[in-house]
C-alpha positions as a Markdown table, in Angstrom:
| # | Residue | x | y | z |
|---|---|---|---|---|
| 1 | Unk | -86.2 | -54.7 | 0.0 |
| 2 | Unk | -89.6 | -53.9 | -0.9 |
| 3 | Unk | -90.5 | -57.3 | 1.2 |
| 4 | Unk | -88.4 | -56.3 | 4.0 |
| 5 | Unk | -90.1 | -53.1 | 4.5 |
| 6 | Unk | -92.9 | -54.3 | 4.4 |
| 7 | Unk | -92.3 | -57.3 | 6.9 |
| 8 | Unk | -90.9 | -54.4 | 9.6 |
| 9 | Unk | -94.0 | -52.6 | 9.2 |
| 10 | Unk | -95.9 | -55.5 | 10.1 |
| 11 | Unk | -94.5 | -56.2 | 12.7 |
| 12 | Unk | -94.4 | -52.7 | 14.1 |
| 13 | Unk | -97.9 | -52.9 | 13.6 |
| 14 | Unk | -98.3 | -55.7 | 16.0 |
| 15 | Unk | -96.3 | -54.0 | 18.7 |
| 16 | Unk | -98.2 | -51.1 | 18.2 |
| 17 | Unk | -101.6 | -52.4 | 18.6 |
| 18 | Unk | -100.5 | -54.5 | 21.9 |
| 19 | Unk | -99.6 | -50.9 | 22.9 |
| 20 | Unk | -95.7 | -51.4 | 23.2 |
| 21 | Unk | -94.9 | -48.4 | 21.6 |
| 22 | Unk | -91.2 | -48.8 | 22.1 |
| 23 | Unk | -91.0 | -52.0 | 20.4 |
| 24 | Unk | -93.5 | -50.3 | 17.6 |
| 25 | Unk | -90.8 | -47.4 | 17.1 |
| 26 | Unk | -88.1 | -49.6 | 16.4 |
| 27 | Unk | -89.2 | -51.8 | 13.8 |
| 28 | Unk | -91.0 | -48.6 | 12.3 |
| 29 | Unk | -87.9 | -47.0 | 12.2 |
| 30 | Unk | -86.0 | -49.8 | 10.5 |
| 31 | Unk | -89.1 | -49.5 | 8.2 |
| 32 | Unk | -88.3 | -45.5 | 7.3 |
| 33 | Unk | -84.1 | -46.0 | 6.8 |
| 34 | Unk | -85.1 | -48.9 | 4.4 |
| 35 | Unk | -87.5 | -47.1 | 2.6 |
| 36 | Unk | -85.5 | -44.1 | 2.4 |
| 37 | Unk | -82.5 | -45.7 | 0.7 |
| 38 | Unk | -85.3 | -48.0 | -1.5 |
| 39 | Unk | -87.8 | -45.5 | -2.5 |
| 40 | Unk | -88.2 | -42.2 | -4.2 |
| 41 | Unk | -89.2 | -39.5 | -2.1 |
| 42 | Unk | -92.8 | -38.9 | -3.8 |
| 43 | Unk | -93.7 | -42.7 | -2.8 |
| 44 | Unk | -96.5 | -43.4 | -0.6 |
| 45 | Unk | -94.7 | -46.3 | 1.4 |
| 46 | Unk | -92.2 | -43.6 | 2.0 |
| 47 | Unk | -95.1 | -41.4 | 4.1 |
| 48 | Unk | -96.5 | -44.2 | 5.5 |
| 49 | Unk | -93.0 | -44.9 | 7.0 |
| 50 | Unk | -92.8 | -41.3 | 8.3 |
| 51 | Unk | -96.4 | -41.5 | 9.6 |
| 52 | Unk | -95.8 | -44.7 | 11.5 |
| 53 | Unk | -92.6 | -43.2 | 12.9 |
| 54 | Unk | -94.7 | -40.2 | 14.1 |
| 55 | Unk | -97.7 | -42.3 | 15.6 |
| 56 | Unk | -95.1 | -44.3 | 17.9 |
| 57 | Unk | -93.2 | -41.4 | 18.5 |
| 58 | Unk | -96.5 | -39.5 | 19.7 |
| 59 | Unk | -97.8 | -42.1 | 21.9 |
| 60 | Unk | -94.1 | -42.2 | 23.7 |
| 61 | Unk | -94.9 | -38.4 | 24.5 |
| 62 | Unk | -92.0 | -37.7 | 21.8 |
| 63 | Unk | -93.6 | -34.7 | 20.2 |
| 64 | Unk | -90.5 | -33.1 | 18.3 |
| 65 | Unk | -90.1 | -35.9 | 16.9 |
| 66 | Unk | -93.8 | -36.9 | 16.5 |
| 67 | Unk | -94.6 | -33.6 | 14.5 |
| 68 | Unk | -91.1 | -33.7 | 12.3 |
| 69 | Unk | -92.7 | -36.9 | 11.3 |
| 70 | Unk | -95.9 | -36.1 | 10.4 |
| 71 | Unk | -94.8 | -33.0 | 8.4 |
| 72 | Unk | -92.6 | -35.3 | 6.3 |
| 73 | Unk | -95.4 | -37.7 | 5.8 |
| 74 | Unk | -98.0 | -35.2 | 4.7 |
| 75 | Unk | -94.9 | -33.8 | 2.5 |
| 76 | Unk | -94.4 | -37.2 | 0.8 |
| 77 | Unk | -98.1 | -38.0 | 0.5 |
| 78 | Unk | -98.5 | -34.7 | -1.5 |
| 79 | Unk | -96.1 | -35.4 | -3.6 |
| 80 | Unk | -97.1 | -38.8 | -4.1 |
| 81 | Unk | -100.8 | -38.2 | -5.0 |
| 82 | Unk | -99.4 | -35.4 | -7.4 |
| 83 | Unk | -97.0 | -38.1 | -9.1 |
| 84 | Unk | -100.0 | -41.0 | -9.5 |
| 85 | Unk | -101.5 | -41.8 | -12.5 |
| 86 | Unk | -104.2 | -43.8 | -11.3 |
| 87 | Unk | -107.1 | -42.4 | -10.3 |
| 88 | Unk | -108.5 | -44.8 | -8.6 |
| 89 | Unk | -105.6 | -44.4 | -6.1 |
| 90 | Unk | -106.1 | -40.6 | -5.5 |
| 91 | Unk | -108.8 | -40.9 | -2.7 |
| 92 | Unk | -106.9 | -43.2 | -0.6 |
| 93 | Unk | -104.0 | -40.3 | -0.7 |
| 94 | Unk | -106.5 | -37.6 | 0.1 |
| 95 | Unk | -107.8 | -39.7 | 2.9 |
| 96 | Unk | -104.1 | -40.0 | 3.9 |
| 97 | Unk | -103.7 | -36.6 | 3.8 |
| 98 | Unk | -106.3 | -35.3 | 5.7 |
| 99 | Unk | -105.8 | -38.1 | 8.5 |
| 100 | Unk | -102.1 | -37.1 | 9.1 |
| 101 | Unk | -102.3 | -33.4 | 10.0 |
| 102 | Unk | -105.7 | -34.3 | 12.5 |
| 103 | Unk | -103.4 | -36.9 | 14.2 |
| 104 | Unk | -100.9 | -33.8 | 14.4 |
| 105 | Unk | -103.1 | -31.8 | 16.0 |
| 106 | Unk | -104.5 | -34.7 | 18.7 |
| 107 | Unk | -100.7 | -34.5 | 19.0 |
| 108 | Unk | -100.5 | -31.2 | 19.8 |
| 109 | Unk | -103.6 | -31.4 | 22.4 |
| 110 | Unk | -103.5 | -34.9 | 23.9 |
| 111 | Unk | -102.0 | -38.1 | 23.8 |
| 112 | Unk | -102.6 | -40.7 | 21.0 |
| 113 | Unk | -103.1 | -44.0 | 22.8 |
């Protein structure tokens, strides 16, 4: 499953940097149910799923959704950098972290894309 996600992700990715942000919210979608019923809800694929759900959702204009989004991924990201053992990993997550809430607030202002 791990794979799958992944492979969704990817390809949401692709949409997302052609700009077809439609296209990018489905597959990042199907990205977010799978890791939900895959992974533990301090994982940091898990808020990478919510995060990519929010930036697609933000640059359709979708800001309810957008911001739910965002809040879950700076929820998960939290949780996740207070769960890792590996240091080495901690300043990705805090990069993580303070990247999500500034592309919250661009939400909030102006559009993404």
């Amino acid at each position: 499953m791990n794979e799958r996600r992944a492979a969704y992700q990817t390809v949401g990715h692709v949409y997302f940097g052609q700009q077809n942000y439609d296209q990018a919210l489905g597959y990042y979608k199907t990205e977010l149910q799978i890791s939900l019923a895959t992974l533990e809800p301090y994982e940091a694929e898990l808020a990478y799923a919510y995060h990519d759900v929010a930036l697609a959702s933000h640059a359709l204009g979708r800001a309810v959704e957008a911001a739910q989004n965002y809040a879950n991924a700076e929820e998960t990201i939290s949780a996740a950098r207070a769960h890792m053992d590996l240091d080495e990993l901690k300043p990705r997550y805090a990069a993580t972290l303070k990247q999500i809430p500034e592309h919250y607030l661009q939400s909030a202002s102006r559009p993404l894309a």
